[in-house]
C-alpha positions in Angstrom: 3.1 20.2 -14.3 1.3 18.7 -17.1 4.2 17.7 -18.6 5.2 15.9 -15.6 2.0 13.6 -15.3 1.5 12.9 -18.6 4.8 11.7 -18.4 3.9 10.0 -15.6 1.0 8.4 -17.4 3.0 7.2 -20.5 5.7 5.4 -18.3 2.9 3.6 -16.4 0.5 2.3 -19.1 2.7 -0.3 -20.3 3.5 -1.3 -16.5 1.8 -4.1 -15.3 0.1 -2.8 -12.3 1.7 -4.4 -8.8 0.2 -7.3 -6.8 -1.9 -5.5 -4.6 -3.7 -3.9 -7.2 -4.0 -6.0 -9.5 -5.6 -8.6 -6.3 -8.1 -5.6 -5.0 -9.5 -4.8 -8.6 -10.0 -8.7 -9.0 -12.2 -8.8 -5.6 -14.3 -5.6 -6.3 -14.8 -7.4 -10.0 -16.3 -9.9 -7.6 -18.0 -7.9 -5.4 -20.1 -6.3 -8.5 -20.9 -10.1 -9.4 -22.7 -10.0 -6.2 -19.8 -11.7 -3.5 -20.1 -10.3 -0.3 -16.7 -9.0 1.6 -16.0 -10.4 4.9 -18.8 -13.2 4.2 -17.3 -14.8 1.3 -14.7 -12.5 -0.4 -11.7 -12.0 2.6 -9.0 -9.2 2.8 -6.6 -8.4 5.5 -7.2 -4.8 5.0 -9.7 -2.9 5.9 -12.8 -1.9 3.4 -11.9 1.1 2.3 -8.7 0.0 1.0 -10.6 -2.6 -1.4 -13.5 -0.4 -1.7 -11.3 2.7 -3.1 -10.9 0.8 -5.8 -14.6 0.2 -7.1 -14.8 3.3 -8.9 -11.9 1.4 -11.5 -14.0 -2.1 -11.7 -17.1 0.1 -12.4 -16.0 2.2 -14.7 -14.4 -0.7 -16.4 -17.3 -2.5 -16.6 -19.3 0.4 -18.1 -16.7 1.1 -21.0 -15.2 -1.8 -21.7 -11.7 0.1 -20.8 -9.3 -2.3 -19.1 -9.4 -0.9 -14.9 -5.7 -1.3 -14.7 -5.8 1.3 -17.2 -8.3 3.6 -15.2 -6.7 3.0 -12.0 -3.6 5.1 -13.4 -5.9 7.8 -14.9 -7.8 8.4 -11.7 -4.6 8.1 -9.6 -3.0 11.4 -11.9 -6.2 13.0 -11.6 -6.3 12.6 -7.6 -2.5 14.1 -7.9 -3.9 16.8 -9.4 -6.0 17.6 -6.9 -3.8 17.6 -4.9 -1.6 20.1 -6.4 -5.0 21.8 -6.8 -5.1 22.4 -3.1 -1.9 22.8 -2.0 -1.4 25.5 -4.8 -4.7 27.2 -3.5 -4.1 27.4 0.0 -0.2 29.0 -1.1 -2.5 31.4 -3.1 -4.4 31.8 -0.3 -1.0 32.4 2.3 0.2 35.0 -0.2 3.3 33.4 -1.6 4.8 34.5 -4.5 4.4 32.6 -8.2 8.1 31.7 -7.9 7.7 29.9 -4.8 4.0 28.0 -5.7 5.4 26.8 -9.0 8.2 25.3 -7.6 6.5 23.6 -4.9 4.0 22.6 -7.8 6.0 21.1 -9.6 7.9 19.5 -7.2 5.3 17.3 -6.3 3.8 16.3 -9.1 7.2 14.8 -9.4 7.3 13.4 -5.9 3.8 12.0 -5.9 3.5 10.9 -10.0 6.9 9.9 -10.5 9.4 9.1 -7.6 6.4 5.9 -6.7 7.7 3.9 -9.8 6.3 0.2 -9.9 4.4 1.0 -6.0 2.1 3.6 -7.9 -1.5 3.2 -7.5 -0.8 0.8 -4.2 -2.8 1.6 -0.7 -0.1 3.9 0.6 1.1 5.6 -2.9 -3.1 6.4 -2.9 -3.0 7.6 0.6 -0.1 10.0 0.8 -1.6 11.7 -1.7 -4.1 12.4 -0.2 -2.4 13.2 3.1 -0.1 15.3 1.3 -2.1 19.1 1.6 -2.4 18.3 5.0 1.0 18.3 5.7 1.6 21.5 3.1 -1.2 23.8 5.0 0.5 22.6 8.5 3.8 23.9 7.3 2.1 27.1 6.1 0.5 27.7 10.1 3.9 26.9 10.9 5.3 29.6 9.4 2.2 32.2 10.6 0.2 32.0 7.1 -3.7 31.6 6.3 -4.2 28.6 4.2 -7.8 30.1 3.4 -10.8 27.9 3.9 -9.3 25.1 1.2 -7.7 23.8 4.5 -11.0 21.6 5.4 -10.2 19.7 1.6 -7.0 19.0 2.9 -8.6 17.4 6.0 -11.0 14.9 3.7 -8.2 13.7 2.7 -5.6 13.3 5.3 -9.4 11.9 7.1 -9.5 9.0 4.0 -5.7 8.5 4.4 -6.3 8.0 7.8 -8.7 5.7 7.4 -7.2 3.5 4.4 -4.1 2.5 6.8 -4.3 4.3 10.8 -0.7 4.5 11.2 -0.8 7.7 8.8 -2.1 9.4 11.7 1.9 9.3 13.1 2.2 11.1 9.6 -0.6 14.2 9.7 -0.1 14.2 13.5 3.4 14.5 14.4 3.9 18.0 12.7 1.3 19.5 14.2 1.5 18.4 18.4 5.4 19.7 17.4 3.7 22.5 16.5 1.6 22.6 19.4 4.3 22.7 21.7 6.3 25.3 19.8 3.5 27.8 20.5 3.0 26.2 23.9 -1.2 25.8 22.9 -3.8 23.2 22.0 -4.8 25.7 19.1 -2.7 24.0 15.9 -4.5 20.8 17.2 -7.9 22.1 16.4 -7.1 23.5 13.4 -10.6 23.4 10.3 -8.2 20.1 8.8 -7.8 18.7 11.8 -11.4 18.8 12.8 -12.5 17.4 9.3 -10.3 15.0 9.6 -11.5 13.3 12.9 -14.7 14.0 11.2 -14.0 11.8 8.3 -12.4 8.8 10.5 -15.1 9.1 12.9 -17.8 8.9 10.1 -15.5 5.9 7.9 -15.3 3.8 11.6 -19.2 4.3 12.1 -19.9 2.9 8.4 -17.8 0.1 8.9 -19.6 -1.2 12.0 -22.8 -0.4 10.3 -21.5 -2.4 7.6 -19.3 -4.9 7.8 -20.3 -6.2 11.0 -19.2 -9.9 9.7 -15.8 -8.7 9.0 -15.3 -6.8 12.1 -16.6 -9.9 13.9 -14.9 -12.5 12.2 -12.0 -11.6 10.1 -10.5 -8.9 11.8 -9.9 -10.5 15.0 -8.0 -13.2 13.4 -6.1 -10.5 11.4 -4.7 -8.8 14.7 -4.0 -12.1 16.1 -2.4 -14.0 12.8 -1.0 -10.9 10.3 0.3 -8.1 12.4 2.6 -10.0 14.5 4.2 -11.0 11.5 7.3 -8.8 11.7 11.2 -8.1 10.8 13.8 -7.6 13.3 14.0 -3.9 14.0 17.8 -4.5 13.6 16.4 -4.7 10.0 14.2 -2.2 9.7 16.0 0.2 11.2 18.6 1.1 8.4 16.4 2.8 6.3 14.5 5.4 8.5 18.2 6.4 9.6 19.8 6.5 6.1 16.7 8.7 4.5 16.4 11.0 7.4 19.9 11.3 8.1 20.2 12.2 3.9 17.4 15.0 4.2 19.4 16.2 7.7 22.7 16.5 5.5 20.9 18.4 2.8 19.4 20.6 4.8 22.6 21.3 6.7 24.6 21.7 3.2 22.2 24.4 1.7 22.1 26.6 4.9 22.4 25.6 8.7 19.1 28.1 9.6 17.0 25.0 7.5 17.7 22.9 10.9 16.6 25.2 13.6 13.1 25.0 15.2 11.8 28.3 13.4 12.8 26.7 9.9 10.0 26.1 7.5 11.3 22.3 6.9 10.7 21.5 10.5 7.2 20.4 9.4 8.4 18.0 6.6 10.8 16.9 8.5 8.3 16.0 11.2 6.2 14.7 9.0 8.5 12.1 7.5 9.6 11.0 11.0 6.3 10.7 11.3 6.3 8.2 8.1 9.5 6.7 9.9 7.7 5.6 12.5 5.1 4.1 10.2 7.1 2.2 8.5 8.8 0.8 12.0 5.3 -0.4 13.5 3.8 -1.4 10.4 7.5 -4.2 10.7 7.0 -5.6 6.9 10.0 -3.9 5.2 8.5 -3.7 2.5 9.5 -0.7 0.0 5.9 0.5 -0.4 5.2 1.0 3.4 8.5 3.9 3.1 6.7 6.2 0.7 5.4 8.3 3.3 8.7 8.1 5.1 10.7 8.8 1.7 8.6 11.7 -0.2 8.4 13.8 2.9 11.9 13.4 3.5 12.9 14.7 0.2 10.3 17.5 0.2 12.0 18.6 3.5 15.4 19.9 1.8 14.0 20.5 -1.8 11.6 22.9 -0.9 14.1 24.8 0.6 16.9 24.7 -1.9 15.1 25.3 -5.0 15.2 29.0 -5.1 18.8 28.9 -4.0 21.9 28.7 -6.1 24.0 25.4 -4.7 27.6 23.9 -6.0 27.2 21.1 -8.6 28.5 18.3 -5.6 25.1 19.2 -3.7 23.2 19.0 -6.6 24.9 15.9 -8.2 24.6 14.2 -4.9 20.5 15.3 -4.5 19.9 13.8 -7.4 21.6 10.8 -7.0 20.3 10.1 -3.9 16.5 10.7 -4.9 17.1 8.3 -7.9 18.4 5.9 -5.2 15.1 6.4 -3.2 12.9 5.5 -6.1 15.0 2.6 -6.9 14.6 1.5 -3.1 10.4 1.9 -3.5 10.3 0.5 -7.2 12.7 -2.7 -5.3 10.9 -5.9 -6.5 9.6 -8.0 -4.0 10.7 -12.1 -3.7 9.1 -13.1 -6.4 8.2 -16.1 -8.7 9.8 -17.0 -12.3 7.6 -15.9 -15.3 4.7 -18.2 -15.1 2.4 -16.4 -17.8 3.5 -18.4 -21.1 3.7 -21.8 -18.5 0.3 -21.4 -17.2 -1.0 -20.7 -20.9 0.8 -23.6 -22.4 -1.3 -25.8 -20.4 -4.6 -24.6 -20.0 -6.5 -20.9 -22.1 -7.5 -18.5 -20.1 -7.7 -20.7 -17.0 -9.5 -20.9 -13.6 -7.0 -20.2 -11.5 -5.6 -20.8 -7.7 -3.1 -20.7 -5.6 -1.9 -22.5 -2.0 0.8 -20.3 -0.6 1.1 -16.9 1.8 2.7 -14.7 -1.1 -0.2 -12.6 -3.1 2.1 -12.5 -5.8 1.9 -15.5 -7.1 -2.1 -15.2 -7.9 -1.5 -11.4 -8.9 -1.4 -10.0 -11.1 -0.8 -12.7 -13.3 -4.9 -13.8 -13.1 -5.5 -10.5 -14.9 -2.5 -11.0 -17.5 -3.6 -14.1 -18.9 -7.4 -13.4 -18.6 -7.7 -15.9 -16.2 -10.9 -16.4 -13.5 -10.0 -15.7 -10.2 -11.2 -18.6 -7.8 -10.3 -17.6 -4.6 -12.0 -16.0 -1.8 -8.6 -14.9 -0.7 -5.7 -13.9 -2.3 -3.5 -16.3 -0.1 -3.0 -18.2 2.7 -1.7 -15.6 4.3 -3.2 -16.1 7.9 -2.7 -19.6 7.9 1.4 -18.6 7.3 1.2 -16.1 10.2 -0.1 -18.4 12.4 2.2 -21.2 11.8 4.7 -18.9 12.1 3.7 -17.8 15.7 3.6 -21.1 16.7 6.9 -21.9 15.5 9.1 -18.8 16.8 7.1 -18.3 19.9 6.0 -20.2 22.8 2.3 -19.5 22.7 -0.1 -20.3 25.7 -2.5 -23.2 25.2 -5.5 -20.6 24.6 -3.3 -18.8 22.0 -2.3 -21.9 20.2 -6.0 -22.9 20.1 -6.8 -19.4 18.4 -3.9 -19.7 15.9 -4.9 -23.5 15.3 -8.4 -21.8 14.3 -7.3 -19.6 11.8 -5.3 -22.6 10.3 -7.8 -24.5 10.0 -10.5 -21.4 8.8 -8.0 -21.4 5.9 -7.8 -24.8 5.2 -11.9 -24.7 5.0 -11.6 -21.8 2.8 -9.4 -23.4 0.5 -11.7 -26.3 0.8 -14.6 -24.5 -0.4 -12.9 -22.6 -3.4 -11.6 -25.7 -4.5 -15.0 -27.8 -4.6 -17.0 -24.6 -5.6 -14.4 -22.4 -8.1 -13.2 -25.8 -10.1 -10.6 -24.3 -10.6 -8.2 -26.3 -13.3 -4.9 -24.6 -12.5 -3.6 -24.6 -9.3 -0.1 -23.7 -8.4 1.2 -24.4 -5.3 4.3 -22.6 -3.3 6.9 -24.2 -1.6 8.2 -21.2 1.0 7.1 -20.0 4.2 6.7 -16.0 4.1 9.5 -16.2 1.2 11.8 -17.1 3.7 11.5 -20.8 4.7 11.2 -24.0 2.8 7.8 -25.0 3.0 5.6 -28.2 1.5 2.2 -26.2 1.1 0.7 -29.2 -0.7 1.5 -31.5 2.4 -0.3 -28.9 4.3 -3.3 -29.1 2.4 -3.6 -32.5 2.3 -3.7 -33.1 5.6 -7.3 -32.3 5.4 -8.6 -35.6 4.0 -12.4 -33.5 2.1 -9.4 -31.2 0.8 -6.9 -34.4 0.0 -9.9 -35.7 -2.1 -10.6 -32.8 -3.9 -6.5 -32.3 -4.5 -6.3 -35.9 -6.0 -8.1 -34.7 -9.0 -4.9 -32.4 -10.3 -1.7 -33.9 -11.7 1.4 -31.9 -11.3 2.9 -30.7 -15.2 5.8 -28.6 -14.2 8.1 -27.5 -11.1 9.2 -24.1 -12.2 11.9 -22.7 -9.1 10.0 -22.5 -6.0 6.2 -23.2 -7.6 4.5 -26.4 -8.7 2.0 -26.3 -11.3 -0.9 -28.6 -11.0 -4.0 -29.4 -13.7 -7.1 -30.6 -13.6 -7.1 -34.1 -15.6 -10.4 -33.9 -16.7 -9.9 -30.9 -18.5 -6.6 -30.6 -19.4 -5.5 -29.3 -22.7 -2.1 -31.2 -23.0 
């Protein structure tokens, strides 16, 4: 097990930490200067998922260590916790040493490994955590005591909960299917689950304590802007099916009792439906919202084959199709061309922003050149959703008034980074949710205060799709 996260560890120092990192650690940098979130610091997520990562900007801030770096060592320690748990609560069921090694190391695998590039992210932090949940519902399944370590694993399937709610499909499918296999409420009121409603109940409370501004003001215009935003299910639908359909055939290969209702992969099984499901609502395709889907998936058949002898083609084909997975989830994104040595060639260590709806072209690259992040926002991201609605749909005159509002909210954001952040490198986008030829700088200047302010920056370089703009007062070329 050690082995296996320190391995993990050496393979991600030298990673550059994904975009939504990389963004999150930028605004709780700000948030220790003393910005306020949901006043004047904006994220479509709820706190806790930029708030989980303040421990990193503080610790980073009181040794001088980079946070990147401390993001990784506090995501392997939060694995090991993990493994902590689920191990006691085996312990705890009476299982044999054979059984709680391999199920230890299998995950320390699954969750410090298979993530690749998505590790550290939202949902690679949150599975984690949901993860002993999941492991002390398939032991009641089977009839075992998971020992009083159960009401750890409901803190953190509680704080998975809360960092995205549609993990509750995850932590909750297994057990109602468990509920009706006894024909009882009992494995519903289970020490986790109670701790966990606990913990949500408590998170939900704090936030309206809070962040009443955001809750009043932001988060309205997320629901009506950002979740629509959506692929076709005809789209989404491809992976759910090919991953569960894998795990189905495995489980069917190393022994057709792993498929009937008493089997101890039903659970897992459940679990990553539950994960399917997830994925499905969430509608963004991306890679990162399948981990859930993916891990649980795979622990469904591997926990079952690993004390068995199988031929070579099972095993040759098990491991090719988990390398697949992890190829799927480390997928890269549509992205941008290299803009770090551009960027530099113009101006050192730059006040930076951005006009387009992709948070990748702000991040991480802020943090890579040691830039300042000017921003109150990592992109126009709202402003994209609702321009999107309007085109694609045929909203009502009150909802085109709403999404006109949120254009125009972003608009005065930008606005006010632009005359307050000077910043004096601004790179603009020219796509629409990577999909659609877009002039972003045509739809900033349409605001004449914000056409003004633009005037001040020449354009240096079109690099593929993004247009870098300097200030020419302080340009240094």
């Amino acid at each position: 097990m050690i082995a296996i996260l320190l391995t993990a560890l050496l393979v991600q120092i030298p990673v550059v930490l994904n975009a939504d990192v990389g963004w999150l650690l930028t605004v709780n940098e700000k948030i220790l200067d003393g910005r306020k979130f949901g006043v004047d610091l904006f994220e479509s997520n709820p706190p806790l998922s930029v708030y989980m990562y303040m421990p990193a900007a503080m610790l980073g801030r009181m040794t001088g260590i980079a946070p990147e770096f401390i993001v990784i060592v506090l995501v392997i320690a939060e694995i090991s916790g993990a493994l902590f748990v689920i191990d006691r609560a085996a312990a705890a069921a009476k299982l044999g040493a054979r059984k709680r090694s391999l199920s230890t190391w299998s995950f320390a695998f699954l969750l410090a490994i298979l993530p690749g590039t998505i590790f550290g992210q939202r949902e690679h932090i949150a599975v984690i955590a949901l993860t002993p949940f999941v492991a002390i519902t398939a032991l009641r399944w089977r009839g075992l005591d998971p020992g009083r370590v159960a009401i750890l694993a409901g803190v953190g399937a509680g704080l998975a909960m809360s960092i995205k709610p549609f993990f509750a499909l995850v932590a909750g499918l297994p057990i109602i299917l468990s509920a009706l296999r006894q024909r009882s409420f009992r494995p519903l009121f289970t020490p986790e689950a109670w701790t966990a409603a606990i913990v949500v109940i408590s998170y939900g409370a704090v936030v309206v304590a809070v962040f009443p501004a955001y809750l009043s003001t932001y988060a309205p215009m997320v629901a009506e802007a950002y979740l629509p935003i959506r692929r076709e299910l005809s789209a989404l639908l491809p992976i759910p099916i090919a991953v569960i359909g894998a795990s189905l055939g495995f489980l069917r290969l190393s022994g057709p009792q792993n498929l009937k209702m008493g089997s101890a992969a039903i659970p897992w099984l459940a679990a990553s439906v539950g994960g399917a499901a997830s994925f499905l609502l969430q509608g963004k395709g991306w890679p990162y919202t399948a981990f859930a889907l993916c891990l649980f998936a795979i622990t469904a058949p591997l926990l079952q084959v690993g004390t068995k002898t199988l031929r070579a083609p099972v095993v040759i084909g098990g491991l090719a199709t988990v390398v697949a997975i992890g190829l799927y989830l480390s997928s890269p994104a549509p992205g941008f061309p290299p803009l770090q040595a551009r960027v530099q060639a113009y101006v050192k260590h730059p006040r930076l922003l951005t006009i387009t709806d992709h948070i990748g072209l702000g991040h991480p690259l802020v943090r890579q050149i040691d830039g300042v992040w000017v921003g109150s926002s990592c992109a126009q991201l709202l402003a994209a959703g609702a321009m999107l609605r309007e085109n694609s749909s045929q909203p009502s005159e009150g909802e085109r008034a709403r999404l006109d509002s949120i254009i125009e909210f972003e608009r005065q954001q930008l606005l006010a980074d632009v005359r307050n952040g000077r910043p004096n490198v601004i790179l603009v986008d020219t796509s629409l949710l990577s999909s659609f030829p877009f002039d972003w700088l045509a739809w900033a200047n349409s605001d004449p205060e914000l056409r003004m302010e633009l005037s001040r920056y020449r354009e240096v370089e079109d690099v593929g799709r993004v247009r870098i703009f300097v200030d020419q007062s302080n340009s240094e070329r």
